[in-house]
C-alpha positions as CSV (number, residue, x, y, z in Angstrom):
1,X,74.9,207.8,126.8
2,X,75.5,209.7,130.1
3,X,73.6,213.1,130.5
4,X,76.7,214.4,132.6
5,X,78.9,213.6,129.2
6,X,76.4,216.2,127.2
7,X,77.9,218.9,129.7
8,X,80.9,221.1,128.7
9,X,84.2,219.7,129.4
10,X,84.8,222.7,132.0
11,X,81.9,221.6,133.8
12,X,82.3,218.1,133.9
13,X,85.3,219.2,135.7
14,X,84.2,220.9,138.3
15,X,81.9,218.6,139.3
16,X,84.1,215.8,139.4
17,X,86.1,218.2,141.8
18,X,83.4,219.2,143.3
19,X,82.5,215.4,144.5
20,X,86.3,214.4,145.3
21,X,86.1,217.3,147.9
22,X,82.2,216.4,149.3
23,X,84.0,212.1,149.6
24,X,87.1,213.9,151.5
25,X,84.7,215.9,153.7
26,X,83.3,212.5,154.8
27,X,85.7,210.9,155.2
28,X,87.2,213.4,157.1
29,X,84.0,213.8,159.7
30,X,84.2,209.7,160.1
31,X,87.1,210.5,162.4
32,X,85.3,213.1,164.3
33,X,83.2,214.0,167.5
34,X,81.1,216.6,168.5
35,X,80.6,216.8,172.7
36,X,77.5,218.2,174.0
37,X,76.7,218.4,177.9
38,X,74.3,219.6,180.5
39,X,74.2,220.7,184.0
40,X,78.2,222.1,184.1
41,X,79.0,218.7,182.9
42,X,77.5,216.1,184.7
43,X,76.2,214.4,181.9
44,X,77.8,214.3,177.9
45,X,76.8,212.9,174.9
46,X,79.4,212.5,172.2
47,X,78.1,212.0,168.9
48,X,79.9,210.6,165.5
49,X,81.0,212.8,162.7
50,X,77.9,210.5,161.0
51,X,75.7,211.9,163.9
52,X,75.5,208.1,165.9
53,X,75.8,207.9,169.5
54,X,79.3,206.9,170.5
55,X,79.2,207.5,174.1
56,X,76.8,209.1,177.1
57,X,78.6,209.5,180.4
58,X,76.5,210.3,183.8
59,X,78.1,211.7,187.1
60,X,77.7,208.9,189.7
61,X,76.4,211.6,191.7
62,X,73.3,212.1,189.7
63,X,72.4,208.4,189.8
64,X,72.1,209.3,193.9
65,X,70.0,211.8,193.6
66,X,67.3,209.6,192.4
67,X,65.7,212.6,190.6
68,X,64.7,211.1,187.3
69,X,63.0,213.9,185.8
70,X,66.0,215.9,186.6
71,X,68.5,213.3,184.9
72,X,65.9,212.5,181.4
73,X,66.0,216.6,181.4
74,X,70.2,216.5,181.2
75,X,69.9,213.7,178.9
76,X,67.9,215.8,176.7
77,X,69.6,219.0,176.7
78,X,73.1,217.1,176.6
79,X,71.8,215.3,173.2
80,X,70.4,218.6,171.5
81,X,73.3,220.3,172.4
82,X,75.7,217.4,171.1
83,X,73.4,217.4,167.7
84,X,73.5,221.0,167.5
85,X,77.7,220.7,167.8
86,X,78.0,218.3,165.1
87,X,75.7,220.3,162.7
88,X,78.5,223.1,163.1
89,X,81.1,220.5,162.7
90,X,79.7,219.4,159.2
91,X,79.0,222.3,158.0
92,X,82.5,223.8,158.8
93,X,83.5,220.7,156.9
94,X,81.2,221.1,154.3
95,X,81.8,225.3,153.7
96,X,84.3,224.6,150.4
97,X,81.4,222.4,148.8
98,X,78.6,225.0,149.6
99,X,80.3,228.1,149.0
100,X,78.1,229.5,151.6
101,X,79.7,232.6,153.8
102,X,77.4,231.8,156.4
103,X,78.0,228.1,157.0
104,X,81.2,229.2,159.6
């Protein structure tokens, strides 16, 4: 026998609602991106709903440059600020489930 059937009926419930709305969240964020760039745009990194690397895009004008450390630098920032972006986006997603005020 089930521990979860040992739980009032009430309860049971809730959690069963409470897991419908955590499998809509993701499925919802499957469908979404979260954009994150450096240096006024010149390079983006857009990032899955799942947090996966769907696309980087570099200015052609960077690539001329020829200043590496300059470009990993963009890279970096653009990727932190892309993971950072879809953080917010799941827990925006996720603030019915948590109940918590603060995840806006």
């Amino acid at each position: 026998m089930s521990k979860l059937q040992n739980l009032p009926k009430g309860m049971l419930e809730e959690l069963n609602a409470l897991q419908q709305t955590l499998v809509s969240a993701q499925l919802d964020l499957e469908g979404e991106t979260a954009v994150g760039s450096a240096g006024s745009g010149a390079v983006q990194v857009t990032l899955s709903g799942e947090q996966k690397c769907v696309q980087v895009q570099v200015s052609p004008e960077l690539l001329t440059a020829g200043d590496v450390e300059m470009l990993q630098g963009m890279l970096q920032l653009a990727i932190n600020n892309a993971l950072e972006a879809s953080r917010e986006l799941i827990a925006s997603r996720l603030k019915p489930i948590s109940g918590d005020p603060s995840a806006e």
